[in-house]
Short mmCIF file of the C-alpha atoms (twelve columns), coordinates in Angstrom:
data_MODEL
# 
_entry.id   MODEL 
# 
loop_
_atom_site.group_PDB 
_atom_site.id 
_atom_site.type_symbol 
_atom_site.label_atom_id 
_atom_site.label_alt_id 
_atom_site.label_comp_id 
_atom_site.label_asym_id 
_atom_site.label_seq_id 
_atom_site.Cartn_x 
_atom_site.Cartn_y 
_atom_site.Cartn_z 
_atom_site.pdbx_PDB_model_num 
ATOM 1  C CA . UNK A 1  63.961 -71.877 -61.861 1 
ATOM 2  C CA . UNK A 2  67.052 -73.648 -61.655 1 
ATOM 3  C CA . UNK A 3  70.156 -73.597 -64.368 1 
ATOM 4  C CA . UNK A 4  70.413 -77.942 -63.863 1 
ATOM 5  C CA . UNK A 5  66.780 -78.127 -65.849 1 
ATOM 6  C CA . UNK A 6  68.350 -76.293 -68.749 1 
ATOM 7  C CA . UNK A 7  71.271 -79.495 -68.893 1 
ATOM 8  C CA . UNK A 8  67.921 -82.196 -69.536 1 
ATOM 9  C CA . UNK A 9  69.518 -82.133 -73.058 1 
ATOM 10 C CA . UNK A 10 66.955 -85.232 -73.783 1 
ATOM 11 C CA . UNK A 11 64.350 -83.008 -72.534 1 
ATOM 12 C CA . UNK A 12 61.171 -82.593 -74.820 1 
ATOM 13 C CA . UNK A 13 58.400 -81.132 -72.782 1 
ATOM 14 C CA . UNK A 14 57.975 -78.557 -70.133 1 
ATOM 15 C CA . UNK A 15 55.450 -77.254 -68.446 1 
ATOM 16 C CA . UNK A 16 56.073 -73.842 -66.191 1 
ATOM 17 C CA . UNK A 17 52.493 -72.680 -66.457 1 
ATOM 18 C CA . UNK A 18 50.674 -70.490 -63.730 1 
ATOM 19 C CA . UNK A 19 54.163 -70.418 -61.754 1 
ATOM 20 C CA . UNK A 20 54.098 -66.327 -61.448 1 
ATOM 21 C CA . UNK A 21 57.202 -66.644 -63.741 1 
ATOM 22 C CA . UNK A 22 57.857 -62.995 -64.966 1 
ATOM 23 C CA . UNK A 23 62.000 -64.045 -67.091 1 
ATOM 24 C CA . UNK A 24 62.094 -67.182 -69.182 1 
ATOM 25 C CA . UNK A 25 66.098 -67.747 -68.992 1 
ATOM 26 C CA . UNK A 26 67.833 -67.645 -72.560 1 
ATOM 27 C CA . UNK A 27 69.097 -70.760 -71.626 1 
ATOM 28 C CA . UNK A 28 66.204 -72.450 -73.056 1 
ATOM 29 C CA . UNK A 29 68.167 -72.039 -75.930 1 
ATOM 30 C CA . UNK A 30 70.079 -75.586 -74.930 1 
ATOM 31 C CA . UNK A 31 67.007 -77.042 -74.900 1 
ATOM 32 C CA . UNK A 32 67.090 -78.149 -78.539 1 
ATOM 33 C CA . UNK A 33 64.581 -81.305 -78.761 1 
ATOM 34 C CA . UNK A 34 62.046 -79.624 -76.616 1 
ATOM 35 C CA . UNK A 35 58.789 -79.982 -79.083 1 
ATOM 36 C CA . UNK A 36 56.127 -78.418 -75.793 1 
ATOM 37 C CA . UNK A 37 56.401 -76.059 -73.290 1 
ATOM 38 C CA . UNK A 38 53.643 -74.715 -71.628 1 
ATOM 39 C CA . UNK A 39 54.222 -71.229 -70.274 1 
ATOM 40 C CA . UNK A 40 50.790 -69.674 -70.151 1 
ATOM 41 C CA . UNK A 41 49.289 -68.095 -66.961 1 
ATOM 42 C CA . UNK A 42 53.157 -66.409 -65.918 1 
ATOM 43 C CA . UNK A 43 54.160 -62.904 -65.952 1 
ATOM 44 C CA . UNK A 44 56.005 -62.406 -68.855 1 
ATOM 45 C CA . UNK A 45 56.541 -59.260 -70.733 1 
ATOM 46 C CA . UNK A 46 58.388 -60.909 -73.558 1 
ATOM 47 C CA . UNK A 47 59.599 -64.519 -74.927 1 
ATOM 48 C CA . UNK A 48 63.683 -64.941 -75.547 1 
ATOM 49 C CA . UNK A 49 64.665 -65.112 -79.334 1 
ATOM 50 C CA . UNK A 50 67.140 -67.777 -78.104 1 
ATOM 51 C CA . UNK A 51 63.951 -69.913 -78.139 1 
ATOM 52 C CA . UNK A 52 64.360 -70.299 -82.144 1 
ATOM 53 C CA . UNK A 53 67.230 -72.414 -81.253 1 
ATOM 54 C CA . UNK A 54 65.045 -74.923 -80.321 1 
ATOM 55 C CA . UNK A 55 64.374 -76.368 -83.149 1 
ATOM 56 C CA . UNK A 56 61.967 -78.992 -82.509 1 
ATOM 57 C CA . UNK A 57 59.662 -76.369 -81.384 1 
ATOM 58 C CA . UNK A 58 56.708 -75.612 -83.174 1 
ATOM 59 C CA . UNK A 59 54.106 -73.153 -82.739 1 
ATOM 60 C CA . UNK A 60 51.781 -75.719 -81.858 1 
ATOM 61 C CA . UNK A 61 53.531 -76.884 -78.788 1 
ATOM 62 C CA . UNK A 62 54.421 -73.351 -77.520 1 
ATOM 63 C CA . UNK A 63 51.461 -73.052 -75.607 1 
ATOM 64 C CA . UNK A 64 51.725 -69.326 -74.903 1 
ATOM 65 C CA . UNK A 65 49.435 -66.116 -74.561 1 
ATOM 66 C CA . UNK A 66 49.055 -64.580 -78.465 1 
ATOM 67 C CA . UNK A 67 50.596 -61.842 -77.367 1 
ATOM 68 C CA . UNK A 68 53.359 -62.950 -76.093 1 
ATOM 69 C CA . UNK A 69 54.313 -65.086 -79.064 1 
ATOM 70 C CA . UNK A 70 54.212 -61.708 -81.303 1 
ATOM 71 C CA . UNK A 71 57.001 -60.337 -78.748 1 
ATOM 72 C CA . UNK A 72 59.583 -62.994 -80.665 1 
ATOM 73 C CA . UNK A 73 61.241 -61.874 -83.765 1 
ATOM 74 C CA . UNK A 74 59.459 -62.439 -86.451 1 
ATOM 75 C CA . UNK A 75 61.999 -64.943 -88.079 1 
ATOM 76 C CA . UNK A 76 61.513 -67.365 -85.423 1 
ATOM 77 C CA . UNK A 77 58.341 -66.985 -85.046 1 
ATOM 78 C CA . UNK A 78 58.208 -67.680 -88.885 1 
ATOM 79 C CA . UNK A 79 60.653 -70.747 -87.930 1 
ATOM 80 C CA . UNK A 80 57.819 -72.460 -85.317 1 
ATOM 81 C CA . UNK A 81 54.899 -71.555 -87.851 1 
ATOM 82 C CA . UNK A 82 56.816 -73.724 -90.643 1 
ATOM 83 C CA . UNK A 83 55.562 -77.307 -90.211 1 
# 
């Protein structure tokens, strides 16, 4: 994955599903108006806690494995369940 995608500021959705992605950059973080990203079929072992900086993302558009979402901390995954 290239560092230019995490400069989209504007961005809102992403989809990086089934791309054998095993490291979601913590620059994610700087994409704050992202409200969907699709990251289910990859090789994660755990999700960044920089995602609870974006804000506009709610567990309903994280479209994620279950257990992957319980590797965040659980204030931000507290932050995305809070609708």
């Amino acid at each position: 994955m290239t560092n230019e995608l995490f400069f989209c500021k504007k961005l809102k959705t992403l989809k990086l599903g089934k791309n054998s992605l095993s490291i979601l950059s913590p620059k994610i973080s700087y994409l704050s108006l992202l409200t969907h990203l699709e990251l289910k079929g990859n090789h994660f072992e755990f999700l960044p806690q920089e995602l609870g900086c974006c804000c506009a993302l709610k567990r309903s558009g994280l479209i994620v494995e279950e257990t992957l979402f319980e590797t965040l901390p659980s204030d931000v995954r507290d932050q995305m369940k809070a609708e």
